[in-house]
Each structure stands twice: as C-alpha cells, then as structure tokens.
N, CA, C and O atoms as a printed pandas DataFrame, in Angstrom:
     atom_number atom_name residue_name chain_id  residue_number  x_coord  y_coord  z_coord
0              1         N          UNK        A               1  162.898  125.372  207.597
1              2        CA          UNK        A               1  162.046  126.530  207.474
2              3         C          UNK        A               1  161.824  127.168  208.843
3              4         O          UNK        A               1  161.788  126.622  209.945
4              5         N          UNK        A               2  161.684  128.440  208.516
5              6        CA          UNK        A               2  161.480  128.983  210.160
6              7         C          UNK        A               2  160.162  128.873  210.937
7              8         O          UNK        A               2  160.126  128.986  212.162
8              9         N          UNK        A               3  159.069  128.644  210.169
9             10        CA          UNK        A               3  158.132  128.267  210.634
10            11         C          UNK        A               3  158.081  127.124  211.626
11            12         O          UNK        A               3  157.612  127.248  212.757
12            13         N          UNK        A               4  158.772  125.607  210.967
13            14        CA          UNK        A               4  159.099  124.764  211.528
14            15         C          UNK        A               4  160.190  124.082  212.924
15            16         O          UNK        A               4  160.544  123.023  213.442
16            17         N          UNK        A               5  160.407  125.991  213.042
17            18        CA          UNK        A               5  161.546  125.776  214.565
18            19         C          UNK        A               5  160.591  125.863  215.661
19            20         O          UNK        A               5  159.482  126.396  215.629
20            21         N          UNK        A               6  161.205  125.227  216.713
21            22        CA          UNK        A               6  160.717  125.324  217.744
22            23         C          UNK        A               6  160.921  126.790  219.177
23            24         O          UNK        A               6  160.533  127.205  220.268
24            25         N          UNK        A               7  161.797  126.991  218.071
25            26        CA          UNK        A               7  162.091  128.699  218.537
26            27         C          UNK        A               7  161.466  130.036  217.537
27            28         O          UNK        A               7  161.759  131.195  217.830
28            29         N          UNK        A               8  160.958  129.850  216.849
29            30        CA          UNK        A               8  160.365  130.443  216.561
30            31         C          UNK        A               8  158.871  130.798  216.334
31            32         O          UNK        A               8  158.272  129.723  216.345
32            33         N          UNK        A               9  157.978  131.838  216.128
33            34        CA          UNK        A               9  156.755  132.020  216.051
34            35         C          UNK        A               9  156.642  133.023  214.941
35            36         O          UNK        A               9  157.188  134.115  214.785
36            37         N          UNK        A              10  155.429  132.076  213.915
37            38        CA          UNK        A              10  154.915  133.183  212.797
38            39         C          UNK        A              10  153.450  133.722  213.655
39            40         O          UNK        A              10  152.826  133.226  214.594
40            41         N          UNK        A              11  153.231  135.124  212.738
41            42        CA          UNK        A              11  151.623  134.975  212.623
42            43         C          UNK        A              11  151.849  136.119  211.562
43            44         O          UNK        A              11  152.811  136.804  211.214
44            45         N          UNK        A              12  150.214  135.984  211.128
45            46        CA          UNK        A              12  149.980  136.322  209.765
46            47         C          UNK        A              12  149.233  137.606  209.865
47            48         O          UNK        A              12  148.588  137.392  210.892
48            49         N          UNK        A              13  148.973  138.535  209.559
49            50        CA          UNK        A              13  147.364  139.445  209.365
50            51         C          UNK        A              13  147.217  139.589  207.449
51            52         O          UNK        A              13  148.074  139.508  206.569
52            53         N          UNK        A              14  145.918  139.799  207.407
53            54        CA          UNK        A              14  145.503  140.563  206.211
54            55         C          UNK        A              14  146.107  142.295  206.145
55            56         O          UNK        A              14  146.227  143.125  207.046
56            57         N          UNK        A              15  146.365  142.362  204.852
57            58        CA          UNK        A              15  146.848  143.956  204.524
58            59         C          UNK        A              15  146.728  143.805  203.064
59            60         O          UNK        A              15  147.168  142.836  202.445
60            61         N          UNK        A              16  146.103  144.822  202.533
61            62        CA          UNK        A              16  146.490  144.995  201.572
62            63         C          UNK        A              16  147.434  145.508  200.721
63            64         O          UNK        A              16  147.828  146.658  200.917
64            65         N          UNK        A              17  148.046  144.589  199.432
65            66        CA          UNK        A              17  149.201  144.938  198.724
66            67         C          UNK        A              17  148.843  144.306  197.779
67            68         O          UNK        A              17  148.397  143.200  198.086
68            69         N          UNK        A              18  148.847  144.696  196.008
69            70        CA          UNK        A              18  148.841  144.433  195.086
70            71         C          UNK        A              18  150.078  144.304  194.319
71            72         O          UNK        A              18  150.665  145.286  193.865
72            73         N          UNK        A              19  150.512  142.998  194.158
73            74        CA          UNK        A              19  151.436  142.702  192.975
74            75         C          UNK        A              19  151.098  142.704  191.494
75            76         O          UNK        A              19  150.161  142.056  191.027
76            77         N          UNK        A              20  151.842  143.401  190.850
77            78        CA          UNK        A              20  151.198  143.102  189.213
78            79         C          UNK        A              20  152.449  142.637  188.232
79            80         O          UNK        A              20  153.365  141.924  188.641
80            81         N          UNK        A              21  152.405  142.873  187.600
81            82        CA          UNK        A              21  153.104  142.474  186.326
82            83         C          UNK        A              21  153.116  143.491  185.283
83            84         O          UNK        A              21  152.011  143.514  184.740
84            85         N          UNK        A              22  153.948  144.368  184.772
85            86        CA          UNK        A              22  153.867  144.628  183.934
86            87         C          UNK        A              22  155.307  144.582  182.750
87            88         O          UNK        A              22  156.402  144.028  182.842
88            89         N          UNK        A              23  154.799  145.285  181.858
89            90        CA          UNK        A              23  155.818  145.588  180.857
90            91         C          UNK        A              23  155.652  146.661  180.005
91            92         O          UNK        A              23  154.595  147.273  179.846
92            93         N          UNK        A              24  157.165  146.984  179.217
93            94        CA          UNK        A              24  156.773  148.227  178.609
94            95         C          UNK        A              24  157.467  148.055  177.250
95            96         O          UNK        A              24  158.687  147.893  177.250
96            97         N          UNK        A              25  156.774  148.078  176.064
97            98        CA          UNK        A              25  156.936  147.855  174.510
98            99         C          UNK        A              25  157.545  148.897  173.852
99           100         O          UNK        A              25  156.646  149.448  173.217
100          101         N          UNK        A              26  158.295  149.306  173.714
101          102        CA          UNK        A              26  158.964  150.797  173.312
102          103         C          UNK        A              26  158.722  150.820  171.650
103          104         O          UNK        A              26  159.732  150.577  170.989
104          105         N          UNK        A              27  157.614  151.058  170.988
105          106        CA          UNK        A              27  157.451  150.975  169.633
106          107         C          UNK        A              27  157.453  149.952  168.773
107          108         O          UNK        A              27  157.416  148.773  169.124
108          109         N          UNK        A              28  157.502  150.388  167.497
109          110        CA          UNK        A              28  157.773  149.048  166.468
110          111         C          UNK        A              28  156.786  147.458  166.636
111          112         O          UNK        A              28  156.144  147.261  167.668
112          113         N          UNK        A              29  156.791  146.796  165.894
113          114        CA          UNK        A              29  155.931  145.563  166.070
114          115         C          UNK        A              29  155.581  144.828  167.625
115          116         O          UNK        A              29  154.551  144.241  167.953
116          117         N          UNK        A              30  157.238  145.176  168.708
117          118        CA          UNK        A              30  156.145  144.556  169.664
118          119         C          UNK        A              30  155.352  145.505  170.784
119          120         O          UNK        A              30  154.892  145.031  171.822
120          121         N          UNK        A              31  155.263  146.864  170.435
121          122        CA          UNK        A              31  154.288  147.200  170.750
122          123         C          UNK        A              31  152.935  147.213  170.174
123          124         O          UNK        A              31  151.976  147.334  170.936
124          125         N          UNK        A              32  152.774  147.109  168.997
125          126        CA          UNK        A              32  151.744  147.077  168.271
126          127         C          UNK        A              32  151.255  145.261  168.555
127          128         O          UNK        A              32  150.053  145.099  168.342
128          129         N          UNK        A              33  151.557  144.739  168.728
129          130        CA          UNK        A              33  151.280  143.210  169.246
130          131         C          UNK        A              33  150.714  143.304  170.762
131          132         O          UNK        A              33  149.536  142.960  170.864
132          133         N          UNK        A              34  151.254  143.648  171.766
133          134        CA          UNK        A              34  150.781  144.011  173.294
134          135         C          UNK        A              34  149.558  144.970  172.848
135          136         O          UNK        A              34  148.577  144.525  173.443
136          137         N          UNK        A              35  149.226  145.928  172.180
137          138        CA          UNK        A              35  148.220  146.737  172.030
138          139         C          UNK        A              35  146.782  145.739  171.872
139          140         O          UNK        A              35  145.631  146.093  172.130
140          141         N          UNK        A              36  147.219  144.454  171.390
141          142        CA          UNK        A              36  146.190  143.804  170.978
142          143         C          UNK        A              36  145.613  142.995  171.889
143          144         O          UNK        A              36  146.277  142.088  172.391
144          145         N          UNK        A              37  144.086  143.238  172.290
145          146        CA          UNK        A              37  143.728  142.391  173.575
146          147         C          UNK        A              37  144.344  140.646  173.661
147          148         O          UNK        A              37  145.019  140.019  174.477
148          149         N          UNK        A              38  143.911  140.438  172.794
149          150        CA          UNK        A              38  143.809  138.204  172.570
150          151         C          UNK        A              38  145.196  138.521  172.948
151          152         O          UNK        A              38  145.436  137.999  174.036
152          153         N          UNK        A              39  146.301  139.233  172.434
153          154        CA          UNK        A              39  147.827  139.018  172.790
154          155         C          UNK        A              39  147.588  139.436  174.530
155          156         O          UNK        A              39  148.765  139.797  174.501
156          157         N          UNK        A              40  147.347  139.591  175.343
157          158        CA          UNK        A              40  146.981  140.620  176.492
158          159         C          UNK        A              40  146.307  139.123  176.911
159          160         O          UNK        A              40  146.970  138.572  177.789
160          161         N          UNK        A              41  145.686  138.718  176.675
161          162        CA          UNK        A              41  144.744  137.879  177.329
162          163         C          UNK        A              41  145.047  136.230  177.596
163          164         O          UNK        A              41  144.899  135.363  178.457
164          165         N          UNK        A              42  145.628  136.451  176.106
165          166        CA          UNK        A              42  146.638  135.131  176.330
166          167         C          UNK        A              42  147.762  135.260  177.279
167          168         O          UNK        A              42  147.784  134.376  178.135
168          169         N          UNK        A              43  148.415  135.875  177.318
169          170        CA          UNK        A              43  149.837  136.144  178.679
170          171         C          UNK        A              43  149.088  136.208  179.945
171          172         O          UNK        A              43  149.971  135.904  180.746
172          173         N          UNK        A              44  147.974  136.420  180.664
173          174        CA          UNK        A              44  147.163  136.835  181.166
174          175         C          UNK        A              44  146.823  134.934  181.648
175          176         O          UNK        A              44  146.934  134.321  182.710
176          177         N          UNK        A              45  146.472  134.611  180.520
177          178        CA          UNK        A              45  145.932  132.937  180.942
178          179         C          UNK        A              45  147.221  132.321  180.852
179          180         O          UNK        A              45  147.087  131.267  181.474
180          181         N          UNK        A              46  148.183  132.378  180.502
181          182        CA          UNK        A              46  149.774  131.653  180.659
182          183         C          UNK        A              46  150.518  131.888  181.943
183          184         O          UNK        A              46  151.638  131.423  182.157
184          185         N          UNK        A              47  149.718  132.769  182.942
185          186        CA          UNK        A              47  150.770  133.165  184.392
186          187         C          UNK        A              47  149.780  132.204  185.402
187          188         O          UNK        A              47  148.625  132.629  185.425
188          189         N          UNK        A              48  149.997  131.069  186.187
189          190        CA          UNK        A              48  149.575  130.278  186.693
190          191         C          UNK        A              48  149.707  131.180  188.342
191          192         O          UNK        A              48  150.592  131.255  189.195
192          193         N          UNK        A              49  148.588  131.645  188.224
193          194        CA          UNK        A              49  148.386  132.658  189.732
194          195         C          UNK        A              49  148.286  131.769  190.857
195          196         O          UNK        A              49  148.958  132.155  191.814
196          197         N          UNK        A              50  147.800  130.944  190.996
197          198        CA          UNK        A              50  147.330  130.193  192.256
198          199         C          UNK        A              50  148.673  129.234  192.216
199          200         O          UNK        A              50  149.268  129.276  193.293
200          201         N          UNK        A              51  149.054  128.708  191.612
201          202        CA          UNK        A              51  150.556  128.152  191.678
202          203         C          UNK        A              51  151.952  129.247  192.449
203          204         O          UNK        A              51  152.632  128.893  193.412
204          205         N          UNK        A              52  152.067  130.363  191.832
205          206        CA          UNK        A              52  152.382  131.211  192.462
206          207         C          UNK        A              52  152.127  131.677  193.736
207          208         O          UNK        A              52  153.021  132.125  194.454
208          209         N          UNK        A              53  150.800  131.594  194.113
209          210        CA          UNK        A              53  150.101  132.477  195.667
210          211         C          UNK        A              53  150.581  130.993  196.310
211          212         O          UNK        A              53  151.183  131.006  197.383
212          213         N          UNK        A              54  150.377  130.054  195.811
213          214        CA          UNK        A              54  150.620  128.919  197.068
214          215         C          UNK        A              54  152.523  128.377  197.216
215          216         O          UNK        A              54  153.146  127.900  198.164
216          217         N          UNK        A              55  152.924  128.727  195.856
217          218        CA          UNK        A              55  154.870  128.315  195.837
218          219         C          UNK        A              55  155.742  129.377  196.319
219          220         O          UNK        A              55  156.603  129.346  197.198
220          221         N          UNK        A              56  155.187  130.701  195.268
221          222        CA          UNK        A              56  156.186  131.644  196.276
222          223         C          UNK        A              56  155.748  132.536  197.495
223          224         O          UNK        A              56  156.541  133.204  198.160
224          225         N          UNK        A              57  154.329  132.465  197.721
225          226        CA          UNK        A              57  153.783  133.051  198.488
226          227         C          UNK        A              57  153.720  132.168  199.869
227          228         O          UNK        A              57  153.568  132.641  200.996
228          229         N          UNK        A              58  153.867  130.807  199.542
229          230        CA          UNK        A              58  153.694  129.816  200.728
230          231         C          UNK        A              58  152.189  130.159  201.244
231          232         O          UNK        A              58  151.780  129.965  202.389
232          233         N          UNK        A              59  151.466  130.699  200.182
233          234        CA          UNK        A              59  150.150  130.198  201.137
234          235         C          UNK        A              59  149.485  131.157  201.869
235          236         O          UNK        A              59  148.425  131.021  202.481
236          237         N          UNK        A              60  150.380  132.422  201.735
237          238        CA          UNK        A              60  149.976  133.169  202.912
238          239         C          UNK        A              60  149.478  134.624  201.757
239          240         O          UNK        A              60  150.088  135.685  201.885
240          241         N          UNK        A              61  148.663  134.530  200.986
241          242        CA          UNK        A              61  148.184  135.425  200.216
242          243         C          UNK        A              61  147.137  134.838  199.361
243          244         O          UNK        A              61  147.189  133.653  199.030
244          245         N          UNK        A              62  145.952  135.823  198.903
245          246        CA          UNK        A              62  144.743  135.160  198.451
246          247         C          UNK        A              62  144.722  136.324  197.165
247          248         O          UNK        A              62  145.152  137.477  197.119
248          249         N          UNK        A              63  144.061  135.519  196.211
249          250        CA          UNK        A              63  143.871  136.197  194.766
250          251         C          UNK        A              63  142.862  137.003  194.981
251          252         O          UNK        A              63  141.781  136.473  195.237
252          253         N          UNK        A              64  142.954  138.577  194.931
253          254        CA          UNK        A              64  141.985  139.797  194.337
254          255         C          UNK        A              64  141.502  139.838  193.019
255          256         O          UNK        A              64  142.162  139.416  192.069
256          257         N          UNK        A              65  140.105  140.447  192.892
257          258        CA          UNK        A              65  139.659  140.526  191.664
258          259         C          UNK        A              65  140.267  141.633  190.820
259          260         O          UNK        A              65  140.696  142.669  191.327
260          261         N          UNK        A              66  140.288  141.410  189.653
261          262        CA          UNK        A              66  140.631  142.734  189.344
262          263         C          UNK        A              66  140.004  143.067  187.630
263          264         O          UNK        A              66  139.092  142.575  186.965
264          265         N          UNK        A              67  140.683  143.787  187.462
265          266        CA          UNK        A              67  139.584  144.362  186.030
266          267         C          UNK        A              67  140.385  145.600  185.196
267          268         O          UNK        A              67  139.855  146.130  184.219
C-alpha cells in the first residue's frame, strides 16, 4: 500500500462530496414496487454503509446525515 512506503506521504483534509446510490425503474411492476416506501427502506437497511466507509473508503470518510 502506498501509505505504507517509506517514500511516500499521505495527508487527508475534510471536503465535502456526497456519494449516493441510485436507480431508475422505467415503468411496469418494478417501478410501481420502488414507489413503495418499506421497498425503499428495506434496500436502504441492506447497504452496509459503515462497512463500505471503512473497506472501500479505507477509513478516510465519515457518514452524513441525510433525509
């Protein structure tokens, strides 16, 4: 890892950038399914965020609230 050379140097700052997720249902049943919150909420509790911010993020990003 490059962190771990002795020739090299990280450093970090705060900035803001929002990653999201989305998708797009083009009609027919599975849009009418995504329309529905519990379907929305469940996918929502199935994406393991903090697993993510710490595996692919390595750590170097913190979870925003959002709404």
């Amino acid at each position: 890892m490059v962190k771990d050379s002795p020739n090299a140097r990280i450093s970090a700052t705060k900035v803001l950038r929002v990653n999201s997720l989305s998708w797009i249902a083009r009609g027919g049943p599975a849009r009418r399914r995504f329309m529905n919150q519990k379907v929305r909420e469940a996918i929502a509790y199935a994406i393991n965020v903090d697993e993510m911010l710490s595996k692919i993020l390595g750590g170097y990003a913190e979870r925003t609230a959002t709404g």
